[in-house]
N, C-alpha and C positions, 0 to 999 in steps of 0.2 A: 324418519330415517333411523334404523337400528343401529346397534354398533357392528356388525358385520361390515356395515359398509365404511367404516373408518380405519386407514391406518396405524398403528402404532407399534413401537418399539420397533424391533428387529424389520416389520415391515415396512415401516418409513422410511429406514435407512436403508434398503435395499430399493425404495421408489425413487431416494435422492439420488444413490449410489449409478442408476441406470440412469438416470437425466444427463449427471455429469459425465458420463461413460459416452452418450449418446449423443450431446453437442456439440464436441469436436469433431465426430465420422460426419454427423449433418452437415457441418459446415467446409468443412475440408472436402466436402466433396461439390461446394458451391463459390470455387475461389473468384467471381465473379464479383465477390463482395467485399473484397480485400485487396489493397493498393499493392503489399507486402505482407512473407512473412510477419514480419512484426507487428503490423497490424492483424491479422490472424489470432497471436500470441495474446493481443491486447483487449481483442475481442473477448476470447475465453476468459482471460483475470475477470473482463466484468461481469462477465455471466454467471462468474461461480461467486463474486461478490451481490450479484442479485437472487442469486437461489439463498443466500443465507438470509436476506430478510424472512424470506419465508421461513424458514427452521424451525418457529414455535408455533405454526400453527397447524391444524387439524387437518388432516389429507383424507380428503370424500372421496370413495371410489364411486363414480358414476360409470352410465352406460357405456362410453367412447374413452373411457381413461380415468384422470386423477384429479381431485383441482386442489388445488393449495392454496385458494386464494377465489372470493366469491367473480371480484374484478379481473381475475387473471385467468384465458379462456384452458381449459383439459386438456393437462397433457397424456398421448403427444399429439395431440391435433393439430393438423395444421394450422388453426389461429395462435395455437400456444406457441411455434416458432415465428409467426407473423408480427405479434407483439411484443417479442423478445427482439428481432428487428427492427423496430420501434422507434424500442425504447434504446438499443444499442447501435446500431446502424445506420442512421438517420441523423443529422446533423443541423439545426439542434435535436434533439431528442423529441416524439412527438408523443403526442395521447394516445393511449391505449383502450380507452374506453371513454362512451359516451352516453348519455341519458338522453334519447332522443323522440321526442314528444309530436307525434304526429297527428295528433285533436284535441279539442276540449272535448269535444262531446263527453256526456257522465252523466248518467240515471240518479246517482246517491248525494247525498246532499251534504259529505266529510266535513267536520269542524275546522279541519287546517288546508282546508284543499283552497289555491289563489287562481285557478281556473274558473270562477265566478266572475272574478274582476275581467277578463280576458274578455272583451268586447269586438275585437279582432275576427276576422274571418279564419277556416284553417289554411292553410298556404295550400297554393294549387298545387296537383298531386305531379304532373311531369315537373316541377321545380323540386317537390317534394323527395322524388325519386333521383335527381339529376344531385342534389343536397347530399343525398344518401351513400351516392357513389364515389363524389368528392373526398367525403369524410374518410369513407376505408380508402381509398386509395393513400390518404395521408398517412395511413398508418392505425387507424383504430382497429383493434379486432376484437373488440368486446361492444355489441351494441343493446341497449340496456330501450327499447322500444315502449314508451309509454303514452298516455292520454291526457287525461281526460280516460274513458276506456276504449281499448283499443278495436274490440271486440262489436264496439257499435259501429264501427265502419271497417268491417271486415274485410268487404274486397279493397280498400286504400290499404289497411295492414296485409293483405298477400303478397300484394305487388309488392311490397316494400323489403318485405321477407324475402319473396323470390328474386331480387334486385341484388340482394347481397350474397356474394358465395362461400367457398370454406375457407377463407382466412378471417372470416368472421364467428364470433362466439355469437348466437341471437336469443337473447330474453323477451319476455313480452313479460309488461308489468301489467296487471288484470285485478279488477275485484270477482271476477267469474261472472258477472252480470254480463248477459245477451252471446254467452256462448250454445250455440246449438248444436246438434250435432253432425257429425262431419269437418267442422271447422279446426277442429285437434290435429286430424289427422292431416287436413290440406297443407296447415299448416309446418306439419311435422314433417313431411314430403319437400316439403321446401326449403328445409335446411333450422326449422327454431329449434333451439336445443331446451328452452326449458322457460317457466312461467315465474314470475315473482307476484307473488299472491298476494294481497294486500288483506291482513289477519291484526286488528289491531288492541287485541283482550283475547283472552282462552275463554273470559266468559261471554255468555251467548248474548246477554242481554245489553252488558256493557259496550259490546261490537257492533250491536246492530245500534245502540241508539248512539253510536259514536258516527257512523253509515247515515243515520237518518233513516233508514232501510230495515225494515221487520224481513227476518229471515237471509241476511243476507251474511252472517257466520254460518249459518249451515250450505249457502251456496260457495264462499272459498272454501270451506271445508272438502266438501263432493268435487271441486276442480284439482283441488291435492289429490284425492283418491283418481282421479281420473290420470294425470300422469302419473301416478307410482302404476298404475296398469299398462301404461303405452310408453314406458320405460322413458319418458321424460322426468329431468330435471325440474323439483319444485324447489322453490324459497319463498321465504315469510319477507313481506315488507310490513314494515309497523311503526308508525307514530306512538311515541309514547309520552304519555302528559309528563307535564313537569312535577307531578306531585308523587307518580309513582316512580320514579326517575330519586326521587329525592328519600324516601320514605319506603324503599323497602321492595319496589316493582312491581309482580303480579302476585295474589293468592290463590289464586282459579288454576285449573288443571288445563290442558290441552287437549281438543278431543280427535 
């Protein structure tokens, strides 16, 4: 992602300045969710107290809006007032986002991966979906979809994707292994908004033997390039040892 796609200065506060312009007419025109005035009043304090957490961080302009926040779905998308309902509307306050693992199944043999251990069957898929509905209905609207890889059981991930609708932000967490094609786009018709890749070194050699897997930095690599084509949403998921962590991080470039 270039810097085009970032805002700052003058641009940010003109992204903030319309959020906070914008959540008062949204809601004032949904008094359905407010006992009283006052409550209204009280709603908005927190909402501009929760747009300030974000204030230091980097605003990605993607395809459908803005995001402020990897956990928090694009505004204004409807998941982004759904999770603002949440977290403010909801009594106690519920989750917004969720890491939701629907196989072991996985080709690559990762050093830290605890799906090995997982002797377990995968849950049956009408519980799986029935699971799925429960959760956004409680309020989640960031669903963060992962494995084992998702992709080796494709049609349990459509259905699951297709299950959720737009108050939902939908990731799929992927090493790009057993993506064929067509499945992008099924996918992307169904409402996923975007992949979290799993890239864990810039260098090629240290990622695959991290994988177990010969060639398989050059396969996340070509599933980035593939959503930066079909105007999907990519992110890096990454493990990183403790010694680079300690010592200074990576030397290797990004390709």
């Amino acid at each position: 992602m270039n810097d085009s796609h970032f805002l700052t200065d003058l641009g940010k506060v003109c992204m903030y300045l319309r959020i906070i312009l914008q959540i008062p007419c949204y809601y004032a025109a949904r008094p359905r969710f407010f006992s009283s005035p006052a409550a209204y009043v009280g709603f908005l304090w927190r909402a501009m107290r929760l747009l300030l957490v974000f204030r230091h961080n980097k605003v990605v302009r993607v395809f459908n809006g803005y995001k402020l926040h990897l956990y928090l779905p694009a505004y204004p998308s409807r998941a982004f007032f759904y999770a603002i309902e949440s977290k403010l509307l909801r009594t106690p306050p519920g989750a917004s986002t969720i890491v939701f693992s629907m196989t072991k199944a996985c080709s690559y043999r990762c050093q830290h991966c605890y799906q090995r251990s997982d002797t377990a069957a995968d849950l049956n898929e009408d519980l799986m979906i029935r699971t799925a509905i429960a959760v956004r209905d409680s309020g989640v609207a960031v669903f963060d979809i992962e494995g084992g890889e998702p992709f080796l059981r494709f049609p349990r991930l459509l259905k699951l994707v297709q299950a959720l609708d737009d108050r939902c932000e939908v990731w799929v967490n992927t090493t790009g292994a057993g993506i064929k094609p067509g499945m992008m786009d099924e996918l992307k018709k169904a409402g996923m908004f975007g992949l979290m890749v799993s890239v864990h070194s810039p260098d090629r050699e240290e990622h695959d033997a991290f994988t177990g897997v010969p060639g398989s930095f050059d396969t996340a690599c070509e599933i980035i390039r593939t959503c930066r084509k079909m105007n999907l949403v990519a992110a890096f998921n990454s493990v990183l040892p403790e010694e680079k962590m300690r010592h200074g991080g990576w030397t290797g470039s990004w390709t």
